[in-house]
C-alpha positions in Angstrom: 59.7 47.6 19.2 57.8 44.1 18.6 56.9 43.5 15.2 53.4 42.7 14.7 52.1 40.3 11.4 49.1 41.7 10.4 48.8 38.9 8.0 45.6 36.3 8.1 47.0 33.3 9.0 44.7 31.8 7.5 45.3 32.7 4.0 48.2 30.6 4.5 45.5 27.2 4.5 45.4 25.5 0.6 41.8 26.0 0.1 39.7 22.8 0.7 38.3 20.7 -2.2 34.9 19.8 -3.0 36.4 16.3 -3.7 37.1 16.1 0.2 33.9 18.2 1.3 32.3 15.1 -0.3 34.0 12.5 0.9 33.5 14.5 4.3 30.0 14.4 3.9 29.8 10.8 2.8 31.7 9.3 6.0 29.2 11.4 8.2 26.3 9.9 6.5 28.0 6.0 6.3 28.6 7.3 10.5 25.1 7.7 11.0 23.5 5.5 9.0 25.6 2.8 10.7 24.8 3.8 14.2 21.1 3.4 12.8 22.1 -0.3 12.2 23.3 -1.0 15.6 20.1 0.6 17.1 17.9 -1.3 14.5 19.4 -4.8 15.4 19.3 -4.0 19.2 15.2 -3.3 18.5 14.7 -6.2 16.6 16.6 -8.4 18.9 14.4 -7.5 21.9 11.1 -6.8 20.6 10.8 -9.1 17.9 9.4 -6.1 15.4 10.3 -2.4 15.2 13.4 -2.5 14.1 13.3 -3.7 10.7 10.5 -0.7 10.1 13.0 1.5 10.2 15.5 0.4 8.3 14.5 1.8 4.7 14.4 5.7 6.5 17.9 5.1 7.7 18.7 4.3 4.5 16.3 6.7 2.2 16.9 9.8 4.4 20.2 9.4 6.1 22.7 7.5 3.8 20.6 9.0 0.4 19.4 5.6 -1.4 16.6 5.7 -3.5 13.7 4.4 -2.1 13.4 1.2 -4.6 16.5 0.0 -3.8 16.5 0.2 -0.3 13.4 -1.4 -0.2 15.3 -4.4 -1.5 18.4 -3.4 0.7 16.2 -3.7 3.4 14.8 -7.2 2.2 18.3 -9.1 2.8 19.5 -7.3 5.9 16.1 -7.2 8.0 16.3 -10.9 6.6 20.1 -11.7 7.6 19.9 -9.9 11.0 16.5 -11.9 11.6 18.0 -15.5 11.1 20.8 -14.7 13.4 18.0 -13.9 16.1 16.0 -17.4 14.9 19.0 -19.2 15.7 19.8 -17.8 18.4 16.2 -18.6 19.6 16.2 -21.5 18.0 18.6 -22.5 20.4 17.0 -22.0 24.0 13.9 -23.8 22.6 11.5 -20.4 22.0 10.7 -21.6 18.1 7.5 -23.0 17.1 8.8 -24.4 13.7 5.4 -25.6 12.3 3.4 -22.2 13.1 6.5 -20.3 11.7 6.3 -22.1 8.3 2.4 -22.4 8.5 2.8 -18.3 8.5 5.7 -18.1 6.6 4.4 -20.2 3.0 1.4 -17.5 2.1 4.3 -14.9 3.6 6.9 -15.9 1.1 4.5 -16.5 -2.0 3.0 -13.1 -1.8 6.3 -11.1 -0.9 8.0 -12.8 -3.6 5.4 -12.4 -6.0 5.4 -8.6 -5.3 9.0 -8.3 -5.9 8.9 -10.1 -8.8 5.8 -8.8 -11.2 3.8 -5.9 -9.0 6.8 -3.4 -8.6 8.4 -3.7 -11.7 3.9 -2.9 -13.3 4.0 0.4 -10.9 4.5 3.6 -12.8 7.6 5.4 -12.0 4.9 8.2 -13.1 1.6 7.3 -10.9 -0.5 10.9 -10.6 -0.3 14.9 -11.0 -2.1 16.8 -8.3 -1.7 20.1 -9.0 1.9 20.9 -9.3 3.1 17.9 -7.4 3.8 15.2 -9.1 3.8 11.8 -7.1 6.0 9.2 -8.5 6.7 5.9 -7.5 9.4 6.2 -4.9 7.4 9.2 -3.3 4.2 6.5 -3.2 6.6 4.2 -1.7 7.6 6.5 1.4 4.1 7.6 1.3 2.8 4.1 2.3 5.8 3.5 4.4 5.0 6.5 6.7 0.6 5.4 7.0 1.8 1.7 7.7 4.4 3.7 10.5 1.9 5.8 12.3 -0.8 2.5 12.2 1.9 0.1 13.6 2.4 3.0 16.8 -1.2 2.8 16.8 -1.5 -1.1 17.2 1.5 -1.5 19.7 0.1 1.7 21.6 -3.8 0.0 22.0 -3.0 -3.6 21.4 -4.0 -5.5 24.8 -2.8 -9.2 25.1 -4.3 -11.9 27.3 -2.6 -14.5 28.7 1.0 -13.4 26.7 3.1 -15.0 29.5 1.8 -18.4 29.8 4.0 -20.8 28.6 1.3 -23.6 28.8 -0.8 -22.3 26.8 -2.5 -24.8 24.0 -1.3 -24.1 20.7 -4.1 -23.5 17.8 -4.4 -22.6 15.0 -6.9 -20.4 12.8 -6.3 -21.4 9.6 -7.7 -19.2 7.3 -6.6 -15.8 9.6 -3.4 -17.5 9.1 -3.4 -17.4 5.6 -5.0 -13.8 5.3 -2.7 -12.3 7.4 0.2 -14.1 5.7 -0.7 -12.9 2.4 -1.1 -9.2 3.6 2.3 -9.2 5.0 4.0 -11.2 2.2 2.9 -8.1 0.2 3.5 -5.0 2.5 6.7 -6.2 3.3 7.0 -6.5 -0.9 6.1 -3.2 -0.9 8.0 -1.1 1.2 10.6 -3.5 2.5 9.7 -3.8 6.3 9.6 -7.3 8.2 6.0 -6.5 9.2 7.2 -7.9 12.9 4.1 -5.5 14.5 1.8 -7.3 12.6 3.4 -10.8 12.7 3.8 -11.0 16.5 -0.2 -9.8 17.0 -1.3 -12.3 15.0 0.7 -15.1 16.5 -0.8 -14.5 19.4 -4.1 -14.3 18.5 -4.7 -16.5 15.8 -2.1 -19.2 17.3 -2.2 -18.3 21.0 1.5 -18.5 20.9 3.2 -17.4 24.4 4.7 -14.0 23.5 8.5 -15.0 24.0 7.3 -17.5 21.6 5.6 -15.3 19.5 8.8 -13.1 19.1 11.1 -15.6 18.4 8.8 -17.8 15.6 8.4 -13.7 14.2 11.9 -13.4 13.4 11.8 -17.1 11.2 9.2 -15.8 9.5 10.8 -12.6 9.4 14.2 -13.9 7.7 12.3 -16.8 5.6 10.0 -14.2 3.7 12.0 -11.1 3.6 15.7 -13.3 2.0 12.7 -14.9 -0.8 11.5 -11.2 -1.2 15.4 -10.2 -1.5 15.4 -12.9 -4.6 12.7 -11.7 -6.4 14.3 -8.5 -6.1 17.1 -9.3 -7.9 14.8 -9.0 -11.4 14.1 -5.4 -10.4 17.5 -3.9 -9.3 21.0 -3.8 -9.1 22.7 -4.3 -5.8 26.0 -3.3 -4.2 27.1 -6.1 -2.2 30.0 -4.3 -0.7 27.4 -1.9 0.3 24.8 -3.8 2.5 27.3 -6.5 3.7 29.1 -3.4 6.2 25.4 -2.6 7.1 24.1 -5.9 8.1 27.2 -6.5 10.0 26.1 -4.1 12.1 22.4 -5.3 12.8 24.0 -8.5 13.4 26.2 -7.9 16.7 23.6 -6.4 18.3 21.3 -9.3 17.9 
């Protein structure tokens, strides 16, 4: 007669620690959130803007940073991965040096400048409503998700006129320059995006830049002003260097 085991084999298993459920769950969140890189730098290397945008949700709501300091995370690789696309721009002759720094001086004043003294004045306490209490990382993802659904809206409606000619004449409009400079400087102070969809816009508008031109001047002015913003960032947290330099490593080869 065959003997049967009614055992459970699998009583036999040592149970599983919470130690290695943890360290389970961390690689599958460093997984994802790294795959997020590669798809950010592949956006930002063909459009110019888009990618960067979505850097601080990868990082917020995949890999669990708090939303301050992946703001300033998102400062030095956005920054990083966008130099590496400059240069690489750079190089077949698409950069319009003096619009990018004419863009790029209000840019880097006001993100720097926001960094530095606004975000360390907000509240981490800012209002009650009710029983929900908004505090300043929830403000932060708060603004990141209206200036979100406004860039779809802009790259959705936005009609441009004469994008392809490469012979266009270059002007400039000074004080839209300027404006538009100093509102980017500070969004992207504020919630850590390059602010490429409103960059590229308003290079082609206010400097009737070409838009291969206009993307690859975008991602100067992109690295110049989000790397300044990463300094003044330094004041208001700590950073993990090991951290972000696996991260932007990633953006990087796909640019």
């Amino acid at each position: 007669m065959v003997q049967c085991n009614t055992g459970h084999a699998w009583l036999a298993f040592e149970p599983i620690s919470l130690l290695e459920i943890s360290d389970t769950l961390m690689f599958i969140e460093q997984f994802f959130g790294y795959i997020g890189a590669l798809i950010i730098g592949l956006i930002l290397g063909l459009i110019g803007g888009g990618g960067s945008i979505l850097t601080v949700p990868v990082m917020v709501y995949i890999m669990g940073i708090a939303p301050v300091l992946a703001t300033a995370y998102s400062l030095f690789v956005v920054g990083a991965t966008s130099a590496v696309g400059a240069l690489q721009n750079g190089k077949k002759g698409l950069l319009e040096w003096k619009t990018g720094i004419v863009f790029a001086i209000p840019a880097l004043i006001s993100v720097y400048s926001t960094r530095k003294w606004i975000m360390p004045a907000i509240p981490d306490h800012i209002m009650t409503i009710g029983s929900f209490e908004i505090s300043k990382s929830i403000a932060i993802m708060l603004l990141f998700a209206i200036i979100m659904i406004i860039a779809a809206i802009t790259m959705i409606r936005s009609n441009c006129l004469n994008c392809d000619d490469e012979e266009a004449v270059i002007t400039y409009n000074y004080p839209m320059i300027l404006l538009e400079g100093t509102f980017v400087g500070l969004l992207t102070g504020l919630i850590g995006a390059g602010g490429g969809f409103l960059i590229i816009p308003a290079l082609v508008v206010f400097a009737h830049l070409p838009m291969k031109k206009a993307i690859a001047t975008s991602l100067l002015i992109i690295a110049i002003k989000s790397l300044i913003g990463f300094v003044g960032s330094l004041w208001l947290v700590c950073v993990d260097h090991g951290y972000f330099d696996h991260y932007h490593g990633d953006e990087v080869k796909k640019m």
